[in-house]
DOVEXGU-695064 format. One record per residue (C-alpha): residue number from 1; residue in three letters; y negated, z negated, x. Coordinates in Angstrom, 3 decimals. Layout:
BEGIN
ATOM  num  residuo        yy        zz        xx
ATOM  NUM      ALA         Y         Z         X
...
END
This chain:
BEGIN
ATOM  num  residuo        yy        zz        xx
ATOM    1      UNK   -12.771    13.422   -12.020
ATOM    2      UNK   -15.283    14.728   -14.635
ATOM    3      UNK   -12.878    16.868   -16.407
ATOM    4      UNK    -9.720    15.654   -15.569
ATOM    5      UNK    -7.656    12.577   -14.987
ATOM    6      UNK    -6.681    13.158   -11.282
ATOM    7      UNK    -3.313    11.795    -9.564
ATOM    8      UNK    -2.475    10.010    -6.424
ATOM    9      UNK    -0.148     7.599    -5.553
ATOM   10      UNK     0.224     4.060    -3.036
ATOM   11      UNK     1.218     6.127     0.344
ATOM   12      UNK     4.435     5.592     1.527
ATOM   13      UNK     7.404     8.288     0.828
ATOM   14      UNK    11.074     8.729     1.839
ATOM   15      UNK    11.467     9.430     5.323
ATOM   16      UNK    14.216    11.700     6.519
ATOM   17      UNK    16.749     9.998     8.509
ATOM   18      UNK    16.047    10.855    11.738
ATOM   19      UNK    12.931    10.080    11.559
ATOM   20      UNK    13.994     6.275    10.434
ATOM   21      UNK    16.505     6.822    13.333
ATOM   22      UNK    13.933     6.730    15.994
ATOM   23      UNK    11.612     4.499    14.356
ATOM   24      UNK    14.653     1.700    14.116
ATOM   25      UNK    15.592     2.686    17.462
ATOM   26      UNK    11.815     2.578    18.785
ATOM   27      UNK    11.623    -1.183    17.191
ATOM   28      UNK    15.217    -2.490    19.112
ATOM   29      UNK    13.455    -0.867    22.338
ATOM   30      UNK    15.955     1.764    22.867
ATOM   31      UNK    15.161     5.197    24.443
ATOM   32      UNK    13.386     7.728    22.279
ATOM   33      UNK    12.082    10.605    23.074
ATOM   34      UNK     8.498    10.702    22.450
ATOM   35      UNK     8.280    14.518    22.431
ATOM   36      UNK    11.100    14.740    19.877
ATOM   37      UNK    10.175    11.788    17.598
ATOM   38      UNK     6.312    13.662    17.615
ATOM   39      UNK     8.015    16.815    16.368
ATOM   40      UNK    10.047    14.953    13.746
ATOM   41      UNK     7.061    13.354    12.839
ATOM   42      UNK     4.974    16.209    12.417
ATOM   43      UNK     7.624    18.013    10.160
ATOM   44      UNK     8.442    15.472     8.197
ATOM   45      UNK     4.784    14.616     7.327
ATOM   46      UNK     4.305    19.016     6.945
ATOM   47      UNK     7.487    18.670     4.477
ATOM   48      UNK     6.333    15.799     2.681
ATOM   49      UNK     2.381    16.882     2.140
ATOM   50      UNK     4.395    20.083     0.618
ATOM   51      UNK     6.462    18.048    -2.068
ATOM   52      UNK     3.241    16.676    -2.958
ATOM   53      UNK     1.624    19.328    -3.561
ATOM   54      UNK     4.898    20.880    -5.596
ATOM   55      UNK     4.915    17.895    -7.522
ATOM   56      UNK     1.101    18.425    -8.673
ATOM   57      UNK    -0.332    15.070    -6.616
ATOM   58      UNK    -4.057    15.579    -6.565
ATOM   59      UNK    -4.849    13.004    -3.953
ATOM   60      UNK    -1.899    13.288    -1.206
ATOM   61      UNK    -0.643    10.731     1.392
ATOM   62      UNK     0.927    11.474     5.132
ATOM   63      UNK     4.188     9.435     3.425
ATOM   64      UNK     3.314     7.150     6.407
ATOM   65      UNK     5.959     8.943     8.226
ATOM   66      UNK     5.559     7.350    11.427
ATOM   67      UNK     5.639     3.812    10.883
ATOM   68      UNK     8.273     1.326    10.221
ATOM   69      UNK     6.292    -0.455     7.461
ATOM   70      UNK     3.174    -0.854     6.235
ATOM   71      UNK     1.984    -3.379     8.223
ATOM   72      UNK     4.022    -4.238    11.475
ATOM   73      UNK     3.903    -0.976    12.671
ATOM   74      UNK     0.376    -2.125    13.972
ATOM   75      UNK     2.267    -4.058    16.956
ATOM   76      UNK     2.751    -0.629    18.720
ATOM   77      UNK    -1.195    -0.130    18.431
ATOM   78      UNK    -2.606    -3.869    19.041
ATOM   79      UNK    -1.911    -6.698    22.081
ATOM   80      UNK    -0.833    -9.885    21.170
ATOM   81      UNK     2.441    -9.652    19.241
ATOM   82      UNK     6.082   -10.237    20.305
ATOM   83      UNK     9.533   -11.586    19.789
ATOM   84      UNK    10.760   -11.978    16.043
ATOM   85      UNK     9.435   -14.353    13.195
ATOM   86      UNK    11.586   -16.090    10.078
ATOM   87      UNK    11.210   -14.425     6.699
ATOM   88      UNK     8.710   -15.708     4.310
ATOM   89      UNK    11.055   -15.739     1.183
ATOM   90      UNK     8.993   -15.186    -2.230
ATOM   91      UNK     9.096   -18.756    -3.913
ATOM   92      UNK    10.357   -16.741    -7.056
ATOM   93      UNK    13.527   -15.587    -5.186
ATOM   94      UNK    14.187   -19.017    -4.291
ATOM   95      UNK    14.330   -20.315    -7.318
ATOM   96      UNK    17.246   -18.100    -8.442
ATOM   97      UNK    19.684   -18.281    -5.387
ATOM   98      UNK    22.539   -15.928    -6.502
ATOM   99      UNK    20.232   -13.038    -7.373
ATOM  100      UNK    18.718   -13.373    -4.336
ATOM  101      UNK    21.684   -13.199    -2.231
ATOM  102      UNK    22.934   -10.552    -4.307
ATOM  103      UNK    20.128    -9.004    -3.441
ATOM  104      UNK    20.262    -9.153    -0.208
ATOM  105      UNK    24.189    -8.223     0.185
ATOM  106      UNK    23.118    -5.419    -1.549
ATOM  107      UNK    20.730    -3.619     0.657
ATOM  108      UNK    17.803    -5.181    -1.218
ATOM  109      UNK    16.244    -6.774     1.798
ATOM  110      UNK    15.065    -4.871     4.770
ATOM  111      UNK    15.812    -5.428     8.676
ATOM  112      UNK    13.660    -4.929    11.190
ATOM  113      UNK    11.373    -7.128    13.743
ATOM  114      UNK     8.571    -8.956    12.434
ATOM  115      UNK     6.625   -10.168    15.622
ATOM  116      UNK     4.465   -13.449    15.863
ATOM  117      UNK     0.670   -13.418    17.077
ATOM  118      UNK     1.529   -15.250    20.580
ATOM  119      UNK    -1.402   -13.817    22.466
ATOM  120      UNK    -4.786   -11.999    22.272
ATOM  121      UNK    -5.415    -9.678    19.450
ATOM  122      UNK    -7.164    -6.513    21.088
ATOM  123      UNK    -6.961    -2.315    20.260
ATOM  124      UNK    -3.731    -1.439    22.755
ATOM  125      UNK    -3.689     2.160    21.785
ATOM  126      UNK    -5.526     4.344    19.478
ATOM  127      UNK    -2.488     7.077    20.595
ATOM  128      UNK    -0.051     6.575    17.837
ATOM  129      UNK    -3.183     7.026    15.180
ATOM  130      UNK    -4.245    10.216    16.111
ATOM  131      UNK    -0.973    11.668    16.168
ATOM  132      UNK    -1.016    10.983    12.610
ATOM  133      UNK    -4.300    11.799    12.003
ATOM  134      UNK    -3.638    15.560    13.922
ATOM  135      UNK    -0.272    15.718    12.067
ATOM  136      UNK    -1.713    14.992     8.519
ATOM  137      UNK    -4.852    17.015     9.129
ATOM  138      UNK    -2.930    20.487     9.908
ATOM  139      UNK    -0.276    19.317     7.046
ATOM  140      UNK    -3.187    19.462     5.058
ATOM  141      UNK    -4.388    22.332     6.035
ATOM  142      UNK    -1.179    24.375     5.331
ATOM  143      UNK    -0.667    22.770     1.304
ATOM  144      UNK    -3.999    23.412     0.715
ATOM  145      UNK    -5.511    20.180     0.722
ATOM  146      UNK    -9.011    19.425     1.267
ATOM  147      UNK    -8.446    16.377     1.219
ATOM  148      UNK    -5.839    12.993     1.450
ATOM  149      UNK    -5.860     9.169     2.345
ATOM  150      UNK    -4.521     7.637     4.780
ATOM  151      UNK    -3.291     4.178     4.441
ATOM  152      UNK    -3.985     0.823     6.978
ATOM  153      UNK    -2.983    -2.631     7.355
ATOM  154      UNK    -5.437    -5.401     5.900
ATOM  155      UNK    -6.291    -8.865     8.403
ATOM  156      UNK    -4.409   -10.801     5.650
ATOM  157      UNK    -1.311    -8.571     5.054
ATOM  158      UNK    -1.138    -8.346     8.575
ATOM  159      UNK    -1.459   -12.283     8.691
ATOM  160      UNK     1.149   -12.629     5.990
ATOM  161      UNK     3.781   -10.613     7.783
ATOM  162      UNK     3.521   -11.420    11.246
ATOM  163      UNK     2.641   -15.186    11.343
ATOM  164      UNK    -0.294   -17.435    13.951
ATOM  165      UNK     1.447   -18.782    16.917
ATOM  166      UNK    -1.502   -18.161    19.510
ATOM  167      UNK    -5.022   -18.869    17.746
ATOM  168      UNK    -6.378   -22.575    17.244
ATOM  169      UNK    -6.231   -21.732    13.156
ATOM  170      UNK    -5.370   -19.127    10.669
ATOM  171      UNK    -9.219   -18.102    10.169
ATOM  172      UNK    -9.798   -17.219    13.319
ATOM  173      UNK    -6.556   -15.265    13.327
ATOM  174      UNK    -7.994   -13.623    10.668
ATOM  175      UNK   -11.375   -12.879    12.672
ATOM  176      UNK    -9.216   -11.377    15.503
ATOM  177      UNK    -7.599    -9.174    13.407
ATOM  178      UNK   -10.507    -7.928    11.522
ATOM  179      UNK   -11.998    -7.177    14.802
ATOM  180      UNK    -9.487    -4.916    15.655
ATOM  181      UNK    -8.781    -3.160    12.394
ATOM  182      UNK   -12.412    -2.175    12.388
ATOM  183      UNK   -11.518     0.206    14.675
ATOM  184      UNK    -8.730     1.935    13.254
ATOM  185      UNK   -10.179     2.290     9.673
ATOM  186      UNK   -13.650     3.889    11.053
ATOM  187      UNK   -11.276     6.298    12.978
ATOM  188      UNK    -9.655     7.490     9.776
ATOM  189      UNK   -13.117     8.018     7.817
ATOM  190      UNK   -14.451     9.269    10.793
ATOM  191      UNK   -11.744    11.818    10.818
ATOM  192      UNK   -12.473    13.175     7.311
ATOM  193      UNK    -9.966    11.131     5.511
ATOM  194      UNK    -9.917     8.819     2.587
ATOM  195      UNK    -8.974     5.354     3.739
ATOM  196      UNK    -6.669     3.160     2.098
ATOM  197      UNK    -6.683    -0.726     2.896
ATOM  198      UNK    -3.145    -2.116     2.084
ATOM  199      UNK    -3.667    -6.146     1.257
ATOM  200      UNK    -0.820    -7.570    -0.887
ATOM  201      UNK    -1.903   -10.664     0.551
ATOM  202      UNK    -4.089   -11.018    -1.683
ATOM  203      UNK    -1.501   -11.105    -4.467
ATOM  204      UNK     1.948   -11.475    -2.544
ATOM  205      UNK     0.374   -14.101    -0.445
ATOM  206      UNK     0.472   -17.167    -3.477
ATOM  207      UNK     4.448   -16.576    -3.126
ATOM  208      UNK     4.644   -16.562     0.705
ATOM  209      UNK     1.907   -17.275     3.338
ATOM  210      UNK     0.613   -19.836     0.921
ATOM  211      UNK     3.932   -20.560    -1.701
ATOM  212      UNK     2.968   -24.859    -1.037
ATOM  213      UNK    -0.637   -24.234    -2.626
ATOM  214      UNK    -1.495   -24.395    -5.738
ATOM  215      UNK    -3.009   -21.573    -7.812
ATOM  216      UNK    -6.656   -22.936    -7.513
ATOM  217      UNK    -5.665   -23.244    -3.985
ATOM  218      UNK    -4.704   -19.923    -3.686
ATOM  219      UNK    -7.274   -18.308    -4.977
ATOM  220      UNK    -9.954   -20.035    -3.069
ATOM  221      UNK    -7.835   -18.888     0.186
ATOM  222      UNK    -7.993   -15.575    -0.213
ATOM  223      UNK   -11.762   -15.851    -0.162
ATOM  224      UNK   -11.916   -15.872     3.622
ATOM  225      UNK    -9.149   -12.955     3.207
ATOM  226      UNK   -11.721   -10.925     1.309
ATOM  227      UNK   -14.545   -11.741     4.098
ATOM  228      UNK   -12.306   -10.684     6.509
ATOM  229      UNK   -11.763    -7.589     5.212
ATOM  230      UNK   -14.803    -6.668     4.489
ATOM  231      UNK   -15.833    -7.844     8.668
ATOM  232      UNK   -13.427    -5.119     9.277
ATOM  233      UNK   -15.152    -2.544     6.721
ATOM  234      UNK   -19.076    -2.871     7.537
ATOM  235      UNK   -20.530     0.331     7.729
ATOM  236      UNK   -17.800     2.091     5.807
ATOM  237      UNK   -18.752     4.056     2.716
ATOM  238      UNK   -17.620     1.883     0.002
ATOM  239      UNK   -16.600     5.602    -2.010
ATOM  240      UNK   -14.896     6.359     1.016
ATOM  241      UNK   -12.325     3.526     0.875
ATOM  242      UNK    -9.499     2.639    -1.509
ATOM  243      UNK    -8.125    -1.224    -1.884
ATOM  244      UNK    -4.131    -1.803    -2.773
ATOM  245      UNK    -3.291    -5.091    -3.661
ATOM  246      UNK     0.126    -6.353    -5.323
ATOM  247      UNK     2.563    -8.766    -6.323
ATOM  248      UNK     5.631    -7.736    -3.917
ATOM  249      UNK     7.030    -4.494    -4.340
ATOM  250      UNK    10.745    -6.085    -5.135
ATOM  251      UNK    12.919    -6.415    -8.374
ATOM  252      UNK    12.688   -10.011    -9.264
ATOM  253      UNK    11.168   -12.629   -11.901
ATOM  254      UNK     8.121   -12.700   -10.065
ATOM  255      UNK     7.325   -15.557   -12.879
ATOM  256      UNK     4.938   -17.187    -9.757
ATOM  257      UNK     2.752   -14.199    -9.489
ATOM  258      UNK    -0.983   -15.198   -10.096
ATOM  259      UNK    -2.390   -13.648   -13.373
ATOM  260      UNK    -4.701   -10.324   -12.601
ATOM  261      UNK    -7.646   -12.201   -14.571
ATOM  262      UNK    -7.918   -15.161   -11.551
ATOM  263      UNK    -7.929   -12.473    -8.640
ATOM  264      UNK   -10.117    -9.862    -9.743
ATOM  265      UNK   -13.433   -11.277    -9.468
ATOM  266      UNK   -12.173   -11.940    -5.898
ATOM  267      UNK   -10.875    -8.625    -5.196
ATOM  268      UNK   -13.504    -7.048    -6.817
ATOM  269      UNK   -16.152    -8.309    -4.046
ATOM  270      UNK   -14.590    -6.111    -1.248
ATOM  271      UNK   -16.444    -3.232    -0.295
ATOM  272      UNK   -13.820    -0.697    -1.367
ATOM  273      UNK   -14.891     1.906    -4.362
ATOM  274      UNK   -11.422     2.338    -5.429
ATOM  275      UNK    -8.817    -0.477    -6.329
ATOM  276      UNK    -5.363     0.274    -6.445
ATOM  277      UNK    -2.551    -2.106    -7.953
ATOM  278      UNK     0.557    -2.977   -10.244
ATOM  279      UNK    -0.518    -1.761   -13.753
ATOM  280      UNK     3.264    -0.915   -14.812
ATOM  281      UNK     6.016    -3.013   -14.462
ATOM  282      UNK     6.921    -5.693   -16.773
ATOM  283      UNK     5.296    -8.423   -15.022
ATOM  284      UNK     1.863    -6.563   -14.952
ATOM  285      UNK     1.821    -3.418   -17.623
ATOM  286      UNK    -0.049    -5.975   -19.694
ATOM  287      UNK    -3.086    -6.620   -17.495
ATOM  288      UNK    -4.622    -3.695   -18.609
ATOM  289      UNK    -6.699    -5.807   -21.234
ATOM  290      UNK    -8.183    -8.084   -17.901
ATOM  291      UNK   -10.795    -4.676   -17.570
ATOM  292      UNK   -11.949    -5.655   -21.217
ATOM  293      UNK   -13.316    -9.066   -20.222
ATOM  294      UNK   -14.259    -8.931   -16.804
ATOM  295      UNK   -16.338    -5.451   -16.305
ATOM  296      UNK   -15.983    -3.185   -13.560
ATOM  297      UNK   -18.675    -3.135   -11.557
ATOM  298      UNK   -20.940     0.368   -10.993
ATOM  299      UNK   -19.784     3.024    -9.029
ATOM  300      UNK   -16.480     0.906    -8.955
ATOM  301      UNK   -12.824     3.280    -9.985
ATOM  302      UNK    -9.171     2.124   -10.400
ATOM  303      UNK    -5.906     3.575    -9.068
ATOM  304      UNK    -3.921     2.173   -11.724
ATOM  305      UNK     0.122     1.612   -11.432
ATOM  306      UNK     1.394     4.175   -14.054
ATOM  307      UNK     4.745     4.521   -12.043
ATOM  308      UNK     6.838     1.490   -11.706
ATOM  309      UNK     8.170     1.668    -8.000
ATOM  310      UNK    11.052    -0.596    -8.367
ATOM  311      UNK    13.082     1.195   -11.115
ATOM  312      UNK    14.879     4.665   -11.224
ATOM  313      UNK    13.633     4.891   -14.662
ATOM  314      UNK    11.815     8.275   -14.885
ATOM  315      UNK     8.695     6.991   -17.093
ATOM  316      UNK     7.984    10.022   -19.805
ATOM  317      UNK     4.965    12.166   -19.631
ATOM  318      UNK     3.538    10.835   -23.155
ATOM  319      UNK     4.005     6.807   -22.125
ATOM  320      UNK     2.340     7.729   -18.642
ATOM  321      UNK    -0.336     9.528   -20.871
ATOM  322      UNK    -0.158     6.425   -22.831
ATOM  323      UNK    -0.753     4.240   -19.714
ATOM  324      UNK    -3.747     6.166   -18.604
ATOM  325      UNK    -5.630     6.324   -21.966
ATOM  326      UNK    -5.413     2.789   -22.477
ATOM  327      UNK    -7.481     2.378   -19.215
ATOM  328      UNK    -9.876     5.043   -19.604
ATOM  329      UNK   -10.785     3.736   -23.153
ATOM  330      UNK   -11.709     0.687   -21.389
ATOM  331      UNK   -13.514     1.708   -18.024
ATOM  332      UNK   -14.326     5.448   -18.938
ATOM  333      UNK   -12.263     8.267   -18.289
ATOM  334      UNK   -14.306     9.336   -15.188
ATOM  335      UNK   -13.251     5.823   -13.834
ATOM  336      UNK    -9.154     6.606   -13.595
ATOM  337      UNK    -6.971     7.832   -11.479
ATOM  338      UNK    -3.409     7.791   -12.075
ATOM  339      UNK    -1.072     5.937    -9.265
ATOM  340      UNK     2.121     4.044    -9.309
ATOM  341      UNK     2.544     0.720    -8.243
ATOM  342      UNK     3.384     0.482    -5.077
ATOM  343      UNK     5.055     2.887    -2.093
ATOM  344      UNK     8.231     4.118    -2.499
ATOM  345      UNK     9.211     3.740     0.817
ATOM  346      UNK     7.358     0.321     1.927
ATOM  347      UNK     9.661     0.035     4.605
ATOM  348      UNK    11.630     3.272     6.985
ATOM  349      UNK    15.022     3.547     5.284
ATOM  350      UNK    14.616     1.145     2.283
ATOM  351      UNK    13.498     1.851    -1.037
ATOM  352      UNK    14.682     1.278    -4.680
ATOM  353      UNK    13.776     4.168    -5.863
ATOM  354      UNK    16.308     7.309    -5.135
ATOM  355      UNK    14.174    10.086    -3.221
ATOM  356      UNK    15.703    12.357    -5.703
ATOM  357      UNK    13.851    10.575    -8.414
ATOM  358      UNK    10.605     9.693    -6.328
ATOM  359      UNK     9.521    13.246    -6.622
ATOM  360      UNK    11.217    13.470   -10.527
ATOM  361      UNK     9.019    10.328   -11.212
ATOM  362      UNK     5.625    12.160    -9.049
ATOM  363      UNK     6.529    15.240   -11.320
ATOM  364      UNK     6.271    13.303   -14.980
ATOM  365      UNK     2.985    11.388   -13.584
ATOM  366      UNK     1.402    14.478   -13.370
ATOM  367      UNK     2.409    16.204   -16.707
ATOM  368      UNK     1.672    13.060   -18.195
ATOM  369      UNK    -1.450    13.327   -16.199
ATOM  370      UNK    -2.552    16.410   -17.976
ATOM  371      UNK    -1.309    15.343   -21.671
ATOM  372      UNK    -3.910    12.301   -21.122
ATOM  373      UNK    -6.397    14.890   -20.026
ATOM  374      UNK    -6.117    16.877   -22.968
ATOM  375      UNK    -6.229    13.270   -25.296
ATOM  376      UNK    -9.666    12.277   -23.292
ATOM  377      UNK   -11.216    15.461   -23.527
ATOM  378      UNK   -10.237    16.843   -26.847
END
């Protein structure tokens, strides 16, 4: 990062459809199995580190190949979940009904289980993690990689997702669940890799898990989401972790979402030395300006959102250069590295985003990546 602006991106990709096969069949407990789905795994996650690396991505991802989404897939690796839980609807989708059922008629909304907490949170298997440690690792390996991150569910998204029907309140939910993702994110720094902490809550969570509170309300919440978190990350390197936090990765008003400027000091207390987050959609493009008043603190970088992950817009190199400069002329140019918003794949088989025009979109980043280089170091 001292003579270049770097790029990266949230984590998850486009599966191939056998692999979302077996994952969807995996979560209705049908027969998979396991020796194929492993192999599918492994070349899908080979193929994908590949197209990263043809696309010019600095800091690669595994595409989170083998999980159904971000953050229930930790019910195959942790006791205490079962059955099925209602939807948490964003409060901004309910206040426009026919776009929302539009939305959902048209594919918009994903289907899959969502278990409730109805018994002891504890580590089930650590199995499933290195598989996808050993699969990343050698997909690595053959790109040419030294290096990639590997993304993990946060207490609070975790929380948000998969709701409390077992624990006498929602902090100590929180407690168990930091307890047991302690264990998963010192096995992916312990394995080499860069870890990525994905907490939405701590954005998304104002329109769901806590839609009846008000904004003060909210923000004072996600306090005990923060400590949580950073239960779960003692000991960890601080430069060795990266923090994504967002609004919902959906096309909608989002006119609820709480302003950048009220969550950062917040966010900004968790011991991660990267933050990641929506810098480029409509809703959020503008909160670049938040880094002029409230300084980032030393040793501290940002994964901006220069990609917006909910359009098939192909943003031009010279308005992704544009993106980037702005930040570096606020934090430093050493400080910046150049992400999208969120995954492209958040969930196996759904995503806005055509896969054709993922990797078009991963291609401009980068050459837009390089024009800002060549602005910042002229």
């Amino acid at each position: 990062m001292t003579d270049r602006i770097l790029t990266t991106h949230v984590g998850s990709l486009p599966r191939p459809k056998d692999v979302s096969d077996m994952l969807f069949a995996r979560a209705a407990e049908q027969p998979v199995d396991a020796a194929a789905f492993e192999a599918a795994v492994s070349r899908a996650v080979t193929d994908v580190v590949a197209r990263q690396r043809t696309a010019g991505v600095d800091v690669p991802s595994d595409g989170e190949m083998s999980k159904i989404s971000y953050a229930t897939y930790i019910s195959e690796r942790l006791t205490g979940f079962s059955g099925d839980s209602p939807r948490r609807i964003p409060a901004d989708l309910l206040q426009v009904p026919r776009y929302m059922e539009r939305l959902a008629k048209g594919g918009g909304t994903p289907g899959y289980k969502r278990p409730c907490c109805t018994g002891e949170i504890k580590v089930r298997t650590m199995a499933p993690l290195e598989s996808d440690i050993a699969h990343f690792k050698s997909a690595l390996k053959a790109s040419g990689y030294a290096n990639g991150f590997m993304n993990a569910a946060a207490p609070g998204v975790i929380a948000l997702f998969q709701p409390n029907a077992h624990y006498a309140n929602d902090d100590d939910y929180l407690e168990a669940l930091a307890a047991a993702m302690k264990v998963e994110f010192e096995a992916i720094v312990a394995a080499g890799l860069i870890l990525q902490v994905d907490s939405p809550d701590l954005a998304l969570g104002r329109q769901t898990m806590y839609a009846d509170s008000t904004e003060d309300a909210f923000v004072k919440r996600i306090a005990f989401h923060v400590e949580a978190l950073n239960h779960a990350l003692a000991g960890i390197a601080a430069e060795k972790v990266r923090l994504h936090l967002c609004w919902g990765n959906y096309e909608g008003p989002h006119t609820m979402d709480v302003p950048m400027r009220r969550l950062l000091p917040e966010v900004l207390k968790i011991n991660a030395g990267m933050l990641s987050f929506e810098g480029a959609n409509p809703r959020h493009a503008h909160e670049w300006a938040v880094f002029k008043e409230i300084k980032l603190p030393e040793g501290k970088k940002i994964i901006p959102g220069i990609l917006d992950s909910s359009t098939n817009y192909v943003e031009h190199p010279d308005l992704v250069a544009e993106r980037i400069v702005r930040y570096a002329d606020v934090v430093g140019r050493e400080r910046v590295i150049a992400g999208s918003d969120c995954g492209f794949s958040t969930f196996a088989g759904f995503g806005v985003v055509d896969p054709d025009i993922v990797w078009m979109k991963l291609a401009s980043l980068t050459e837009g990546a390089a024009r800002a280089t060549r602005l910042l170091w002229r």
